[in-house]
C-alpha positions in Angstrom: -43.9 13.0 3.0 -42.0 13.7 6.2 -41.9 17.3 7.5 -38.9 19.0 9.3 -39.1 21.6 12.0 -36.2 23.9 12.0 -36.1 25.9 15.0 -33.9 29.5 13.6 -31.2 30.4 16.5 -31.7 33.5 18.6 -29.5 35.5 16.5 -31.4 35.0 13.4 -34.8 34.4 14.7 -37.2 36.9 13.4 -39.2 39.3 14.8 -42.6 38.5 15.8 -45.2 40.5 17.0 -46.4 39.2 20.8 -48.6 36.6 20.7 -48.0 34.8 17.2 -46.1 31.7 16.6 -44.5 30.9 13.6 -42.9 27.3 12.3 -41.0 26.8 9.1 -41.5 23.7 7.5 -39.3 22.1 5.0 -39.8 19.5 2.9 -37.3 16.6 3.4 -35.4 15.0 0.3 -37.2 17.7 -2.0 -35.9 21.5 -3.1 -34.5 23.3 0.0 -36.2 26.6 -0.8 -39.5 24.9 -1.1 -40.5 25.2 2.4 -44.7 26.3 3.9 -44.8 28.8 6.9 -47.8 28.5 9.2 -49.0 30.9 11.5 -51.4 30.7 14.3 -52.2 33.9 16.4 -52.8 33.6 20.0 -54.4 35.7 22.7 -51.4 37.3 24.4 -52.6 40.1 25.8 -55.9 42.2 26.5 -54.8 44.4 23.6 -54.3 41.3 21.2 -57.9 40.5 22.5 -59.6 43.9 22.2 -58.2 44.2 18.2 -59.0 40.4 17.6 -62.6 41.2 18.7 -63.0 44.4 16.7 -61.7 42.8 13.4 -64.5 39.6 13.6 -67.2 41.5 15.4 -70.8 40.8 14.3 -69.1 38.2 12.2 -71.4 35.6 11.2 -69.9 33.5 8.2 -71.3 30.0 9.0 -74.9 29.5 7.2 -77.6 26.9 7.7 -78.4 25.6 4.5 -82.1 24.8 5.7 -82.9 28.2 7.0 -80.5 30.3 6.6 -79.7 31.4 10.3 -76.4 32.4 10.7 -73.1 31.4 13.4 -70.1 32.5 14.1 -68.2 29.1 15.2 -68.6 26.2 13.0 -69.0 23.8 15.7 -72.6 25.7 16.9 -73.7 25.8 13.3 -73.1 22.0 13.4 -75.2 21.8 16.6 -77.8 23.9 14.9 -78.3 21.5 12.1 -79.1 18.7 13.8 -82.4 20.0 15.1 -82.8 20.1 11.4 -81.7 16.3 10.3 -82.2 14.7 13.7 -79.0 13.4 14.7 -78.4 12.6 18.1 -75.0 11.5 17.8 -74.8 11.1 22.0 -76.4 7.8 23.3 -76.8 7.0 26.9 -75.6 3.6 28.1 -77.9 2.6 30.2 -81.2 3.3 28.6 -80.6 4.4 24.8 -81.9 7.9 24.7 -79.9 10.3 22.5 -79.3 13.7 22.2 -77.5 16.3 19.9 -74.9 18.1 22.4 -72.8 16.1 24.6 -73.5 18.7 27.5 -77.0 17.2 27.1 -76.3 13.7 28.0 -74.1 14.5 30.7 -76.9 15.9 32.2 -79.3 13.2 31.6 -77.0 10.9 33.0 -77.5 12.7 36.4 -81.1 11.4 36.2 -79.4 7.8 36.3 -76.8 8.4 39.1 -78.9 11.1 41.0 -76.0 13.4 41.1 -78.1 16.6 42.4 -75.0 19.1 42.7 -77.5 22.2 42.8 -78.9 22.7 45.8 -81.7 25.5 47.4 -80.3 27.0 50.0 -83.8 28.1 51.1 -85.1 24.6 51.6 -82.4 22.0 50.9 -84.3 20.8 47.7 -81.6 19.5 45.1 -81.7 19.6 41.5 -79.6 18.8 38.4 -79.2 21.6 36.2 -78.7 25.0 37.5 -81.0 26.4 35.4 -83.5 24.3 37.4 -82.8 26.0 40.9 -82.7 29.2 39.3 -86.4 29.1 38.0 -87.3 26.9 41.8 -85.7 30.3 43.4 -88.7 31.9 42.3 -90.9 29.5 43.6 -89.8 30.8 46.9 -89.4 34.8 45.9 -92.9 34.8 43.7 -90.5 36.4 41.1 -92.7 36.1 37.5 -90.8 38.1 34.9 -92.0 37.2 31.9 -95.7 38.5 31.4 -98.5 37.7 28.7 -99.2 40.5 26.5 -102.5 39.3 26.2 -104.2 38.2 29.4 -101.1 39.3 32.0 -100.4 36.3 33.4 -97.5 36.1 34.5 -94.5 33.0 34.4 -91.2 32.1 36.0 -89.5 31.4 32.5 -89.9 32.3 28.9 -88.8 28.8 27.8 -88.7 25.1 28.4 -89.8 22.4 27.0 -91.1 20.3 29.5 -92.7 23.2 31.4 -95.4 25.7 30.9 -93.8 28.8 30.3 -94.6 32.2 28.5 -93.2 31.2 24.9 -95.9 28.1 25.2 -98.5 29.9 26.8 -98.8 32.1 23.7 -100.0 29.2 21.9 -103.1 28.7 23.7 -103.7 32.3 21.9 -102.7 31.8 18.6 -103.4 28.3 17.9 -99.9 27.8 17.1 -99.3 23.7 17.0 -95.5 24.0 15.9 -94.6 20.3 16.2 -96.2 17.4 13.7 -96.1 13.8 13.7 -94.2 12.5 10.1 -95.2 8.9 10.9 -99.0 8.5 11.2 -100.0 10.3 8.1 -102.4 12.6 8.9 -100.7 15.5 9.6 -101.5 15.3 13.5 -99.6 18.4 15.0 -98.9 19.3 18.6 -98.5 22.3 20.9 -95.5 21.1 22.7 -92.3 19.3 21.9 -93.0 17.0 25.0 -96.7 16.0 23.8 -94.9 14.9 20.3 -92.2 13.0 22.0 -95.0 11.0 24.0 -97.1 10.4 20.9 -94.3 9.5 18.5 -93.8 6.4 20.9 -97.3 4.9 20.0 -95.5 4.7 16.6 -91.9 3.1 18.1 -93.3 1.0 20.8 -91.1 2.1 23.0 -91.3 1.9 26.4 -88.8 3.7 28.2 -90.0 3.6 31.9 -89.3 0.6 33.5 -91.0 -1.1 37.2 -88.0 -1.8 39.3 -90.6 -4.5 41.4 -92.1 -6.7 38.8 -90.2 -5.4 35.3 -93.7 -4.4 33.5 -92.3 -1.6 31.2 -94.4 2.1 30.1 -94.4 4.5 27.5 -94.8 7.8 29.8 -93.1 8.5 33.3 -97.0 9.0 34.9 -98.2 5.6 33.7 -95.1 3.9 35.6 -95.8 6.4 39.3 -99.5 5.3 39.2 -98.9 1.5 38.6 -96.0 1.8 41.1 -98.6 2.7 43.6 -100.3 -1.2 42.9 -97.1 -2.4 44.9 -96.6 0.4 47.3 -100.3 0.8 48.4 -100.0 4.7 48.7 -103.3 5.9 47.8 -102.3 10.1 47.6 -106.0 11.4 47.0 -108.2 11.6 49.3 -111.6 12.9 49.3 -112.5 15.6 52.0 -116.4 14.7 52.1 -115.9 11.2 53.2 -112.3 10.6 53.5 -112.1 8.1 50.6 -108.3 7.6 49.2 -107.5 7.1 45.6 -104.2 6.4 43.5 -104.7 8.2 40.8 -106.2 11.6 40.8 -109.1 11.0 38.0 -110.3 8.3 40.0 -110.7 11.0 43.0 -112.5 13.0 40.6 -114.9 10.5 39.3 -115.4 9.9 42.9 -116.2 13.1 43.4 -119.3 13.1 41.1 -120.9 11.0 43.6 -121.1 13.9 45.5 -121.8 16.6 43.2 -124.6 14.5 41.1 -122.0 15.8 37.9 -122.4 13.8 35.5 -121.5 14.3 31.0 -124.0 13.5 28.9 -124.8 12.2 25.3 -126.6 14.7 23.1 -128.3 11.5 21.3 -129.8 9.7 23.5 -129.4 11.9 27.1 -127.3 9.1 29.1 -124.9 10.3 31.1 -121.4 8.9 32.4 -119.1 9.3 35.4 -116.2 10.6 33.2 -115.6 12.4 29.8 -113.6 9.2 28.3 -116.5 7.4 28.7 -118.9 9.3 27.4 -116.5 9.7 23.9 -116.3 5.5 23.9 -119.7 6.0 23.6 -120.8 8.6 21.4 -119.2 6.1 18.9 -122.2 3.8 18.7 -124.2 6.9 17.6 -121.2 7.8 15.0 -120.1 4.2 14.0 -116.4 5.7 14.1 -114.5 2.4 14.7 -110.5 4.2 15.3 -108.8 1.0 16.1 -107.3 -1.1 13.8 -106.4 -4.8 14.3 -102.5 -5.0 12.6 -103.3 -8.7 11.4 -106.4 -9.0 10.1 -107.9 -5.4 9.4 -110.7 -5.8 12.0 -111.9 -2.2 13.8 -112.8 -1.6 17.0 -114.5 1.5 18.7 -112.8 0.9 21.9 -108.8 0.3 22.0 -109.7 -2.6 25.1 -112.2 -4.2 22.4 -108.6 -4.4 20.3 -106.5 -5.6 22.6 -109.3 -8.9 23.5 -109.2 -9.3 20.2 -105.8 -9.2 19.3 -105.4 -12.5 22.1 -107.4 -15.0 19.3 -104.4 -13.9 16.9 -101.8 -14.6 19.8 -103.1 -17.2 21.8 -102.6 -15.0 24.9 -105.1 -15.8 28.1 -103.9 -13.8 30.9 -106.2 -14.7 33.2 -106.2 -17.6 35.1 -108.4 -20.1 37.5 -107.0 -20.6 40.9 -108.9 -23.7 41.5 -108.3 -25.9 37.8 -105.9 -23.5 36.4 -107.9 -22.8 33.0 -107.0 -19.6 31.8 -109.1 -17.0 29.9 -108.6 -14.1 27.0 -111.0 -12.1 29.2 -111.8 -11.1 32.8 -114.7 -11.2 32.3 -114.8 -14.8 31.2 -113.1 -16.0 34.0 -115.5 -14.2 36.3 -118.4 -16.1 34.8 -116.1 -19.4 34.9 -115.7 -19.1 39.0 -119.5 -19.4 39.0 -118.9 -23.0 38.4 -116.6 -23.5 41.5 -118.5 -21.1 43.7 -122.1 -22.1 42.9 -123.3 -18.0 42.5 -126.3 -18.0 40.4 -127.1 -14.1 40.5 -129.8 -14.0 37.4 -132.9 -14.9 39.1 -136.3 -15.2 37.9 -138.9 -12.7 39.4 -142.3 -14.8 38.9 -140.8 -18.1 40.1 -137.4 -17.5 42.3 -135.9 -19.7 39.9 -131.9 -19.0 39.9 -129.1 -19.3 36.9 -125.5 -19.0 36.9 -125.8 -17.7 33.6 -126.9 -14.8 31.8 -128.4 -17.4 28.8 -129.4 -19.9 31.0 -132.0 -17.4 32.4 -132.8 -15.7 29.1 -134.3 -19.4 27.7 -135.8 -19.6 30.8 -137.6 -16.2 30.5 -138.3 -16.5 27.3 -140.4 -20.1 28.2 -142.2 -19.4 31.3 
């Protein structure tokens, strides 16, 4: 079907109220007074504008069929329902993370470039979003509008995800755990979006964060800042009794027990440990609780370490190699006990006799005999 645009002359071109366009189109090669008449009203002047927004006001007509929330445009209801379905039609290029608005990768993208185009006036500091200097502002002013209703406390923001603000806060008070996990099965729910997104990639594999010096890839931004710290040497936390620098800051706190005599202990069988991990590795040996799984074979494990070692006799993986004869080893460990052979360390002695081993067993028979 081709279409026709007749264009009437000025004397008989009707008359149309300001603002409005109207085009005739006629049919070609079909009945002459068949013709369809479109018209498409425009914003022409403040008066057009102020009627317009009377007659649609507090219209609404766009429905979510998951929950029901309303819209007035189409195009944010379609937004809108991908928080429901997941679609995150907007990839990045360079490292494959999606999102739902387009407004959202463009801003991500800065994180690739680093494009800063807000900057703090008080101290030069640059960001990407302008939200983001907006909320640093009050870094500077103390400004903390949005208060607790519970406890007081006050925050800079009442939203965002990655940050704790009032609307998160609030949680910690009702329990609230909004966000679950749909791929582990048991239900395992979360406080914040960001704790889910972290989780969720024990379940992918994926490995986002990548070491610019030697290529070694991590799940979470803070894994990849403390291993970048193996290359650079900066050691950030340092302990103000004896000056002792660390590169992580739970290392500086273990540390810090040395000092204090602190120490978390097991309500079985009163040993105590330098750090609260620790002490839940071992609390298993009272419980039996074995959480990790070997994929290939179905073996359990107490501690995730114990599964990795183990997963190496399905692999074939030895990591760790002689510098001397080049064998290599599944364990550390191993290859710590195999240098005893080039060095000639024999650290088991024997107190009745002086006698020395290299080996733990060596010197076991031995005690067992003398």
């Amino acid at each position: 079907i081709a279409f026709k645009y007749l264009v009437p002359s000025k004397a008989e071109s009707p008359k149309v109220s300001p603002g409005t366009i109207t085009v005739n189109q006629t049919v070609a090669n079909g009945d002459p007074n068949t013709s369809f008449s479109h018209t498409q009203s425009l914003s022409a002047s403040h008066s057009a504008r102020t009627s317009s927004a009377n007659t649609i006001s507090g219209d609404k007509r766009f429905v979510c069929s998951y929950c029901s929330k309303r819209f007035r445009c189409f195009s944010q209801l379609t937004i809108h329902q991908r928080s429901h379905t997941g679609e995150k039609p907007y990839r990045c290029t360079l490292c494959g993370k999606s999102y739902i608005q387009k407004g959202h990768l463009y801003t991500h993208q800065r994180t690739h470039t680093g494009e800063k185009p807000y900057r703090c006036s008080l101290c030069g500091k640059g960001f990407i979003q302008k939200c983001t200097l907006d909320m640093h502002l009050r870094s500077h002013t103390g400004e903390k509008p949005y208060t607790c209703t519970k406890c007081g406390k006050g925050f800079t923001t009442k939203f965002n995800l990655t940050k704790c603000t009032l609307d998160m806060h609030l949680r910690s008070h009702t329990g609230e755990k909004p966000y679950t996990c749909t791929k582990c099965g048991k239900g395992k729910t979360f406080e914040y979006l960001s704790h889910m997104t972290k989780h969720m990639r024990k379940h992918s594999g994926e490995k986002p964060y990548v070491c610019t010096v030697c290529g070694k890839r991590f799940a979470q931004k803070t894994y990849l800042t403390t291993h970048e710290r193996t290359h650079s040497g900066e050691r950030p936390y340092s302990c103000m009794e004896c000056g002792k620098s660390f590169s992580q800051k739970s290392s500086l706190n273990v540390h810090l027990r040395s000092h204090t005599g602190e120490k978390f202990e097991c309500v079985f069988c009163r040993r105590t440990f330098n750090k609260l991990t620790y002490l839940k590795a071992h609390m298993r040996t009272h419980s039996g609780e074995k959480p990790y799984v070997c994929t290939v074979c179905g073996k359990r494990f107490a501690q995730k370490t114990y599964l990795r070692i183990h997963q190496r006799t399905h692999s074939g993986e030895r990591p760790y190699s002689c510098m001397e004869c080049g064998k290599s080893f599944a364990q550390k460990s191993s290859l710590n006990v195999h240098l005893r052979s080039h060095t000639g360390e024999k650290p088991y002695s024997c107190s009745e006799c002086g006698k020395s081993y290299a080996y733990k067993q060596g010197f076991n028979t031995h005690q067992c005999f003398s």
